[in-house]
N, CA and C atoms as a LAMMPS dump frame, in Angstrom:
ITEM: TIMESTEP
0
ITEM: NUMBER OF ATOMS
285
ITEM: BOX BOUNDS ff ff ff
-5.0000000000000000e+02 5.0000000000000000e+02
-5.0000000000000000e+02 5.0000000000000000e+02
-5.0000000000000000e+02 5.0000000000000000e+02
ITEM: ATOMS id mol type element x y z
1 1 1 N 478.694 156.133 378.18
2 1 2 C 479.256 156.984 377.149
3 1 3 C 479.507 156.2 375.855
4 2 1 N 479.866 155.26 376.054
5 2 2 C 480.525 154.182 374.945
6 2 3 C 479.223 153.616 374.054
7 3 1 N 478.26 153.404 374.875
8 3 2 C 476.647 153.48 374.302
9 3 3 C 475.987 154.536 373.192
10 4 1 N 475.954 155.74 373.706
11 4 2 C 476.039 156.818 372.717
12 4 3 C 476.816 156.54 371.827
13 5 1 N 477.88 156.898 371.696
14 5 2 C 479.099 156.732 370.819
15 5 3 C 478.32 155.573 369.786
16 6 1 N 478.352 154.599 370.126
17 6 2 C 477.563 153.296 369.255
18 6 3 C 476.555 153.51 368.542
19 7 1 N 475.263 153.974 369.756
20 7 2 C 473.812 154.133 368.73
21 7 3 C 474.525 155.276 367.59
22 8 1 N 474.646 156.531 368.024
23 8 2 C 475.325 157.875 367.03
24 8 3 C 476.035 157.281 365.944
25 9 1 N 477.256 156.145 366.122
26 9 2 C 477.688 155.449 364.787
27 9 3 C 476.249 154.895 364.009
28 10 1 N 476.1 153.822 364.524
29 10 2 C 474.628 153.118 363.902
30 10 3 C 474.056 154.311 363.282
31 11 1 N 473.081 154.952 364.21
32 11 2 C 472.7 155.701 363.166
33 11 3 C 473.257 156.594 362.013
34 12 1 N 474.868 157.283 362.22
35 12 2 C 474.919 157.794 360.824
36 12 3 C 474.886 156.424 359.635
37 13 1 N 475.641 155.55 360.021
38 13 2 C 475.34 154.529 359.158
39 13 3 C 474.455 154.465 358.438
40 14 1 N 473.486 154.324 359.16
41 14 2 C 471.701 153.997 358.871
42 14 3 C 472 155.155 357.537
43 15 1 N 471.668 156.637 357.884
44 15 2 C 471.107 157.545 357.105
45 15 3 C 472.494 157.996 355.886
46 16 1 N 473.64 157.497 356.487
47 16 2 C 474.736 157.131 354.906
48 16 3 C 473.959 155.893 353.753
49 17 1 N 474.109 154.758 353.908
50 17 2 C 473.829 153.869 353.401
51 17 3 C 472.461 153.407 353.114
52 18 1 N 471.264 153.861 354.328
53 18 2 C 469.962 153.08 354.065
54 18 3 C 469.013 153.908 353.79
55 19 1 N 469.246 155.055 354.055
56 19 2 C 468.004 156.233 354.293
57 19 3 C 467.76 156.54 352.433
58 20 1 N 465.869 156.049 352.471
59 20 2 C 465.287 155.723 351.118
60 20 3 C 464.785 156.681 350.889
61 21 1 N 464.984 158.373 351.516
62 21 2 C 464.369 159.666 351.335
63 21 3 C 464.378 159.848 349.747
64 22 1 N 462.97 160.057 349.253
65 22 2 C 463.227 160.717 347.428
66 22 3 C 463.875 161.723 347.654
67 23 1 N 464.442 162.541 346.55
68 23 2 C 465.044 163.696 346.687
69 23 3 C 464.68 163.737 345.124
70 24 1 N 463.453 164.97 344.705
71 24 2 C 463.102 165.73 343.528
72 24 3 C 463.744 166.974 343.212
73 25 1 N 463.739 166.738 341.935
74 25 2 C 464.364 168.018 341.391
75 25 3 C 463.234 168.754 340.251
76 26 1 N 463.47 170.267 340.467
77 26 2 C 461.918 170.25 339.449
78 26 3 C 462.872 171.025 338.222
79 27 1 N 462.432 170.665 337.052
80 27 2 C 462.953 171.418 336.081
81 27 3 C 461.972 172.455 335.273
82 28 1 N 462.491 173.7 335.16
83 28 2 C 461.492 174.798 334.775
84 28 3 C 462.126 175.144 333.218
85 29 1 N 461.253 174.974 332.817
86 29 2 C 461.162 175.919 331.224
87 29 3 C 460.827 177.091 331.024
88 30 1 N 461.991 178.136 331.03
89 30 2 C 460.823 179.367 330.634
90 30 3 C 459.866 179.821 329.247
91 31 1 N 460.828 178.895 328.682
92 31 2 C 459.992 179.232 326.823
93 31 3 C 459.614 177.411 326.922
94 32 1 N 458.253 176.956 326.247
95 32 2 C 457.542 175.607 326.623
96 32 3 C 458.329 175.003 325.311
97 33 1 N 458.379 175.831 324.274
98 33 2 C 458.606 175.451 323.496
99 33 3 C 460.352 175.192 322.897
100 34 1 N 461.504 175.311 324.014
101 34 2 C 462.984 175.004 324.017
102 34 3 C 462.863 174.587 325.395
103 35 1 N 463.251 173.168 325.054
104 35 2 C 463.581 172.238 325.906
105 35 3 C 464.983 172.265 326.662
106 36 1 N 465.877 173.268 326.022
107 36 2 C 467.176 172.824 325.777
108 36 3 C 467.734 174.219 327.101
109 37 1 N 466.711 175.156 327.025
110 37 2 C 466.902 176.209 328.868
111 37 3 C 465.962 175.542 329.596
112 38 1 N 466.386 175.784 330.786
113 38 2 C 465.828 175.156 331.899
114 38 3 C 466.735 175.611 333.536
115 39 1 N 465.524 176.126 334.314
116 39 2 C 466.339 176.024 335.882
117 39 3 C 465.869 175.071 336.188
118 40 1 N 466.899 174.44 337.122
119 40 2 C 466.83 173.363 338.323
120 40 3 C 466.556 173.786 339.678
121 41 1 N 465.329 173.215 340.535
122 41 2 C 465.129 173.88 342.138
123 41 3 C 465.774 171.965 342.296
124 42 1 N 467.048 171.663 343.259
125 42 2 C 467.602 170.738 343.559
126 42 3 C 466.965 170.447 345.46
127 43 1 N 467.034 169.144 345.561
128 43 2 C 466.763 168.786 346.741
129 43 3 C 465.463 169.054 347.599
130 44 1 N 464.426 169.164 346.612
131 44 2 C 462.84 169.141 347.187
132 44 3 C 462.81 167.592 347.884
133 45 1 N 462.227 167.72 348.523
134 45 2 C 461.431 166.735 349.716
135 45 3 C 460.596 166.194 349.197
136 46 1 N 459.213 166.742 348.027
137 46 2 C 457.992 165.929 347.853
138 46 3 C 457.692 166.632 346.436
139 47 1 N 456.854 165.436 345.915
140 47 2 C 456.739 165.945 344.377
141 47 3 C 455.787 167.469 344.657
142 48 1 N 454.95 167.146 345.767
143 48 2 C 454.149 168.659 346.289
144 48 3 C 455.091 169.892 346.249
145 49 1 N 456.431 169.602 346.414
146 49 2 C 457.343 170.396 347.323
147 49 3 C 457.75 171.208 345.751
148 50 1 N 458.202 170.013 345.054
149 50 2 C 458.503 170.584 343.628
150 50 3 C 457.881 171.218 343.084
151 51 1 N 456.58 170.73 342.804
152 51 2 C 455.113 171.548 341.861
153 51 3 C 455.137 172.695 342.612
154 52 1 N 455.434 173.004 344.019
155 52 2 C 454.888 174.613 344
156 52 3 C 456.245 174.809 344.155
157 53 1 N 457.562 174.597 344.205
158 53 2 C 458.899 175.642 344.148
159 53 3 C 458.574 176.153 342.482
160 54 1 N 458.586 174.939 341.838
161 54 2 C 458.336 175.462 340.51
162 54 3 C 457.488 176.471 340.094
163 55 1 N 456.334 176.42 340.211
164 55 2 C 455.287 177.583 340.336
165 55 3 C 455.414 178.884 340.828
166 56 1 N 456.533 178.474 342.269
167 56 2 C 456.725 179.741 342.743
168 56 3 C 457.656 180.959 341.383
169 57 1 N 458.634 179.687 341.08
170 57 2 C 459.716 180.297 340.309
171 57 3 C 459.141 181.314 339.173
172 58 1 N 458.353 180.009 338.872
173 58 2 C 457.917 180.588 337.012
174 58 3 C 457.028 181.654 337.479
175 59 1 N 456.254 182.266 338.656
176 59 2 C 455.534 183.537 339
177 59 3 C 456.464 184.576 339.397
178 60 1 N 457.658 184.077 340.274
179 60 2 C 458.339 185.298 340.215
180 60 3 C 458.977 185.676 339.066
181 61 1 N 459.343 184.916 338.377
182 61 2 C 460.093 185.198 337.234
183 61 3 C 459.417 186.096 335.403
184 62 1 N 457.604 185.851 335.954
185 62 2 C 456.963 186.544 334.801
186 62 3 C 457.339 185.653 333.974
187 63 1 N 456.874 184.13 334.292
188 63 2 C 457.439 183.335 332.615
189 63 3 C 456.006 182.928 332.637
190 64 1 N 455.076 183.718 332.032
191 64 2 C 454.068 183.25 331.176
192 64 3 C 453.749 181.908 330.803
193 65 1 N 454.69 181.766 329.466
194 65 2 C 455.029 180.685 328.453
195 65 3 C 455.744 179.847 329.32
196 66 1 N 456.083 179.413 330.416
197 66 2 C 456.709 178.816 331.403
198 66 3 C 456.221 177.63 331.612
199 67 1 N 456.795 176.321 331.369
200 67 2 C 456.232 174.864 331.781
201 67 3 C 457.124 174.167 332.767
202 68 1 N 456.82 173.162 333.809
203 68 2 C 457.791 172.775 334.263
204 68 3 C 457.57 171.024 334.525
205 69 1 N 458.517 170.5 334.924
206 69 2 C 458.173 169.177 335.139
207 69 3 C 459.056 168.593 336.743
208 70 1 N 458.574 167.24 337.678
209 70 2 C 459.213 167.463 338.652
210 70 3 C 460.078 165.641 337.989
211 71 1 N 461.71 165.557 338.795
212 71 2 C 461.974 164.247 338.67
213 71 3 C 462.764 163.984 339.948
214 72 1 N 462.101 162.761 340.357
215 72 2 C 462.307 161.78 341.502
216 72 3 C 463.956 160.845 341.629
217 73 1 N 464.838 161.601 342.19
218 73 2 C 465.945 160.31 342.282
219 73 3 C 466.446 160.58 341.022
220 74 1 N 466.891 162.086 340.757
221 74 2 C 467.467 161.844 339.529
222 74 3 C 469 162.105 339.967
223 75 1 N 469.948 161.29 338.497
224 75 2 C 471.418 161.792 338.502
225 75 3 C 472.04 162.22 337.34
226 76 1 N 472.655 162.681 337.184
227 76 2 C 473.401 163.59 336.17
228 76 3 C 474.462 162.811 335.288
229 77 1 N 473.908 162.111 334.261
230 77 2 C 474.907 161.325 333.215
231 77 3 C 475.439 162.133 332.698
232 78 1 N 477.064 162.802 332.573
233 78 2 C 478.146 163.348 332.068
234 78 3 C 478.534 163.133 330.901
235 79 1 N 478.116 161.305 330.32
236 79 2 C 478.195 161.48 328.92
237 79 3 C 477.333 161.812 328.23
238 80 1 N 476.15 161.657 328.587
239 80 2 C 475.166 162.321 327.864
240 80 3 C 474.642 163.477 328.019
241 81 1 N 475.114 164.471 329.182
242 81 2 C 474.61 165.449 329.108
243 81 3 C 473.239 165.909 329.834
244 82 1 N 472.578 164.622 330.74
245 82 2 C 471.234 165.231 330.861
246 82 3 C 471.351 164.47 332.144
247 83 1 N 469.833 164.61 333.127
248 83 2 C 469.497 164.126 334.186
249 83 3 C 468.733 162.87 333.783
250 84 1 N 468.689 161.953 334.163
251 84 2 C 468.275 160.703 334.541
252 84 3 C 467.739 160.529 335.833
253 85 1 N 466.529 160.364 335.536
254 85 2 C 465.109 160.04 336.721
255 85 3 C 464.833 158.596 336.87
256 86 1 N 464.428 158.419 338.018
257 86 2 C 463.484 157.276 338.291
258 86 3 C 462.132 157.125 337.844
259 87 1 N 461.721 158.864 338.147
260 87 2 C 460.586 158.944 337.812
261 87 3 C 460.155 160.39 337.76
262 88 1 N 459.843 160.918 336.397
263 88 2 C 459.481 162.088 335.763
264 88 3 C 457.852 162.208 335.918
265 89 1 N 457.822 163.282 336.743
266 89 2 C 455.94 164.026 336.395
267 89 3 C 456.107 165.425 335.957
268 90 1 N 455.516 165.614 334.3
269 90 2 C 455.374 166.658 333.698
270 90 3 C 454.183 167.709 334.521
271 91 1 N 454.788 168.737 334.078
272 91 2 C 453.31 169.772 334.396
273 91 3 C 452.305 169.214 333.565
274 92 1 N 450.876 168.411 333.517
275 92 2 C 450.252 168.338 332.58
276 92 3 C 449.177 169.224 331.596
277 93 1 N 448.748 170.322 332.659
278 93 2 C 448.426 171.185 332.25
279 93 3 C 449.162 171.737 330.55
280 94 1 N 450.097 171.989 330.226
281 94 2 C 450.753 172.452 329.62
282 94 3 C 451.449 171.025 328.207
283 95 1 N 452.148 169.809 328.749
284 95 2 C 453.102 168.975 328.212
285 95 3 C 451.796 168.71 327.345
């Protein structure tokens, strides 16, 4: 019993502290041309995962004029106001 108990600690450990999962966020534009609206789809799995939540969005939503971009490991700077990525992939089609 005391075994369990152990590995079960270890591992939350592991996936608190070590687990290197990306976590993308895709940001959608509905007008290409104001940067400044935008939805967030939070906690995609794969930049794949992003490019089509996004796609999905901007089709249900009838945004035409709709661009989106996906970012990898991003966090939310409070003084500045914006998300901070590791790593940004624009829709290129469109950017």
């Amino acid at each position: 019993m005391r075994l369990i108990l152990l590995l079960a600690l270890i591992a939350v450990i592991y996936f608190v502290f070590f687990d290197e999962r990306d976590a993308w966020i895709a940001f959608v534009y509905p007008d290409q041309t104001n940067d400044l609206i935008y939805q967030t789809i939070f906690d995609l799995d794969s930049y794949e995962d992003c490019r089509a939540e996004a796609i999905e969005m901007m089709g249900m939503m009838n945004w035409n004029e709709a661009v989106y971009e996906c970012g990898r490991d991003c966090e939310y700077q409070s003084i500045l106001g914006i998300y901070v990525c590791e790593e940004m992939r624009p829709n290129l089609t469109f950017f």
